[in-house]
N, C-alpha and C positions, 0 to 999 in steps of 0.2 A: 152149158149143161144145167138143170131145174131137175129138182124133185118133189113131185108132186106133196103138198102140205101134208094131205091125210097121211102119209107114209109117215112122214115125220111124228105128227098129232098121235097116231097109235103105236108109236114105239115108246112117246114118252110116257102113255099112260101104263107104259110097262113097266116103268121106272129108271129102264135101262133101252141100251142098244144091242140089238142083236150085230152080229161080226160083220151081215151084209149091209144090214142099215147104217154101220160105223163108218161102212166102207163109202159107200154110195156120199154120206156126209162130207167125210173128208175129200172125197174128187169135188164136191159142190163149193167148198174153202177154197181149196189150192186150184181150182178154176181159174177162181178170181185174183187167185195172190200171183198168179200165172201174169195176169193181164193186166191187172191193178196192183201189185205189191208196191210198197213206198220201199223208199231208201234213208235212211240214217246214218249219220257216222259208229254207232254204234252196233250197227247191225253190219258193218263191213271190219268188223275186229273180232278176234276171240282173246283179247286179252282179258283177264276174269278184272281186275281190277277198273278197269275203264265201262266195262260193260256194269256193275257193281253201282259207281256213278252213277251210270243214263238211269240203272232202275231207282234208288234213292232220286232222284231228280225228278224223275215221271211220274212220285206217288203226287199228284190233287195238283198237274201242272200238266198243260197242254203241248205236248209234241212240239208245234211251231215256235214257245216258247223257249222249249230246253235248247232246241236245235243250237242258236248262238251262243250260251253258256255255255253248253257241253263242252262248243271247242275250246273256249277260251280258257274252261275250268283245267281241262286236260292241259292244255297249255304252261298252265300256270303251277299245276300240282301233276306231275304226269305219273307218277308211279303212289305205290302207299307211301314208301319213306320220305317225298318229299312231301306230300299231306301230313302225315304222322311230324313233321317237323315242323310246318309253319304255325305262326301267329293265326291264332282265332281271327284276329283285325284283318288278317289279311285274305283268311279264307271268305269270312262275309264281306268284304269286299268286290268280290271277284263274286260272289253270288245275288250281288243285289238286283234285283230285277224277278228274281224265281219267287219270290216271297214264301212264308213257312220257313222261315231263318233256322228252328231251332232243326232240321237236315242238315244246315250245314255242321253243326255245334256235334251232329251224332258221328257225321262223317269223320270228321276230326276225331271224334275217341274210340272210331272204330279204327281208322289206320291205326292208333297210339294199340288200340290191342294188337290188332295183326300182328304189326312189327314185336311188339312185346311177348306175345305167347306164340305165333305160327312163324317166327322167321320171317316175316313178310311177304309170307304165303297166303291168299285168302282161301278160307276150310272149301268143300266141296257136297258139302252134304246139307240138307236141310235142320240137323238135329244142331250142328254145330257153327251153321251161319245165322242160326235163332240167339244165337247167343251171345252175339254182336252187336252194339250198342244201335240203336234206330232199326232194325230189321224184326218186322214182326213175321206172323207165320207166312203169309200172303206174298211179301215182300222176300222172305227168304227163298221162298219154292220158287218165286220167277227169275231169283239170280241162279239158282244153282240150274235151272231151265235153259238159262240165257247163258249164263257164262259155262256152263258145265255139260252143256246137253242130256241133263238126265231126267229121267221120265218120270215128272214130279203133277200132280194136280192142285192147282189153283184157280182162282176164280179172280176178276177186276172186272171196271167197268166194261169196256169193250167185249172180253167174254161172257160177261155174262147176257148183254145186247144181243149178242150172237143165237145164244141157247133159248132165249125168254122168246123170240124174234118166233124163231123153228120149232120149238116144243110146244109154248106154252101161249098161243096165239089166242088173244083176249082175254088173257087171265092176267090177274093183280093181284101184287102181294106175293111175287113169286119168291120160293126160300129157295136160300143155297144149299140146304139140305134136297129139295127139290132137283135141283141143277145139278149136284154133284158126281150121281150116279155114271149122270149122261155124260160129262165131261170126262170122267175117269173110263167107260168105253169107249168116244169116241178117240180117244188120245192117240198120239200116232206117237209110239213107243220106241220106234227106228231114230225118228228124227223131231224130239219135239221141239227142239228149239225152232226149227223151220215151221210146226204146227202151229205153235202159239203166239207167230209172227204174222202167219194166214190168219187166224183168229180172229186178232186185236186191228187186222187191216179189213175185214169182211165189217167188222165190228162199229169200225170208224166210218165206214160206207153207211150201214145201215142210219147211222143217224144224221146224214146226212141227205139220203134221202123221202124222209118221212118223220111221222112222230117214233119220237124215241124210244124203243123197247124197252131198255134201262129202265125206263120211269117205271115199269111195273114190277120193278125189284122190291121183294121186302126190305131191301136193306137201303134202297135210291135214297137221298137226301138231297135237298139243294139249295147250294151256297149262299148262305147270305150275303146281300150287297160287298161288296168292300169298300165301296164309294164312304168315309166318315168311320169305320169301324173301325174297331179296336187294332185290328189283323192293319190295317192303315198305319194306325198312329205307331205301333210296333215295326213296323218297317219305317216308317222316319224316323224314329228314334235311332234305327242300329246304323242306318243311314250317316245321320252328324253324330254319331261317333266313330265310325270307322274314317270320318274326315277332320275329324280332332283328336288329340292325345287323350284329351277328359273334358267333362263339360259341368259346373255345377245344376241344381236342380231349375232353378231360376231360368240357368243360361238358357236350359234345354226350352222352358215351358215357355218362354218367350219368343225361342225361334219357332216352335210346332205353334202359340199361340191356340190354345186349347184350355179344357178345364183343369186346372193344375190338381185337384184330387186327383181328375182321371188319368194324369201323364203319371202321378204318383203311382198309383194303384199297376199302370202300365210297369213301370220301372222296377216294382216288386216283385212282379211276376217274373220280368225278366231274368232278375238277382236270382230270384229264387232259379228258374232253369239254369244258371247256368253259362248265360250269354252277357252279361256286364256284371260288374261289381262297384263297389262306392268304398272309397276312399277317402275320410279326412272331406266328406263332402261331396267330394267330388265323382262323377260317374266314367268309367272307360269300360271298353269292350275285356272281357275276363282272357 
């Protein structure tokens, strides 16, 4: 099934959708999630905790990436209480390879909430999984989406592909003020959690076969190298120490073999988030 561009191009200069054009929409999605939907371990659970995971996991990290972590991570930490209970050492451990360490560091003091204030319940709502250590607003709305089924609007990269793709064809600089309208009618309010899985999978097509629509986001940015950066020398760091007890400054700067200001200035940062501490000299995972 196709709909014709113009169809699209004149509803968004309405700012919105009307119920038919919403509808016409969503058969043009779930067509293709019909015939091309992907599978994930986390998309064959409704447990809110494990689904919770996939989405901290998936913030500025590629699908085929999370894939092997996810299980291993479940594995290892399978509910909140045993998360809420381990050693930091052992959770970035078990996360090395995802990079953005400090997800793991929030995941940890989100279980320590759950368990402590919800019984070891994760909240259900948007207002109240905001409020959860590493969940911003974005991130909140697609657990309670994902894990909760509830009929919440948010915007990432893949949707927003989707919208810029169909609405906004040859425009740049697109805002999510823009977008927002259109996602908020076409939403499929029965069942979003299946909508915003067609989405992200129509979405992930799109850039795959052409130039990126994403790129004409007001908000698109793109990643600086990792090959030499900081976000590098930060994951080798957490790296030899979740494979030593502690390591003095020296020890460190000798095995990274780098600017020792800059492993400095690294290691500060660290301390300061939260993810190592120094000791009598010496450095271990907090």
């Amino acid at each position: 099934m196709s709909i014709p561009s113009h169809s699209l191009m004149n509803a968004a200069t309405k700012k919105t959708l009307s119920p038919s054009a919403a509808l016409k929409f969503r058969r043009l999605i779930y067509d293709h999630y019909e015939r091309e939907g992907r599978r994930f371990p986390w998309r064959q659970t409704r447990d809110h905790y494990r689904i919770l995971v996939s989405e901290i996991m998936l913030q500025q990290t590629q699908t085929n990436r999370v894939v092997e972590k996810y299980t291993e991570f479940i594995a290892a930490f399978p509910d909140i209480s045993a998360l809420a209970g381990a050693p930091l050492r052992a959770i970035l451990s078990v996360w090395q390879g995802l990079g953005y360490n400090r997800r793991a560091l929030c995941l940890k003091e989100l279980a320590e909430t759950v368990a402590a204030r919800y019984e070891g319940r994760i909240p259900g709502t948007v207002e109240e999984l905001k409020k959860l250590p590493g969940l911003g607003p974005a991130t909140a709305a697609s657990v309670a989406a994902f894990a909760f089924n509830r009929p919440v609007v948010f915007l990432e990269t893949n949707i927003r592909t989707v919208f810029i793709h169909h609405f906004f064809p040859g425009k740049g600089k697109v805002s999510d003020t823009d977008i927002l309208p259109l996602a908020e009618a076409a939403l499929d309010r029965e069942n979003p959690r299946r909508w915003y899985n067609a989405l992200m999978d129509y979405g992930a097509m799109l850039k795959k076969t052409g130039a990126n629509p994403g790129r004409r986001s007001a908000h698109y940015t793109r990643q600086s190298p990792f090959e030499g950066s900081d976000r590098q020398i930060r994951g080798r760091i957490l790296r030899l120490l979740t494979g030593h007890s502690s390591l003095t400054g020296n020890e460190m700067r000798e095995k990274l073999d780098d600017d020792p200001r800059r492993v400095r200035h690294i290691l500060d940062k660290l301390a300061q988030e939260g993810l190592v501490r120094e000791e009598k000299k010496r450095y271990r995972i907090s």
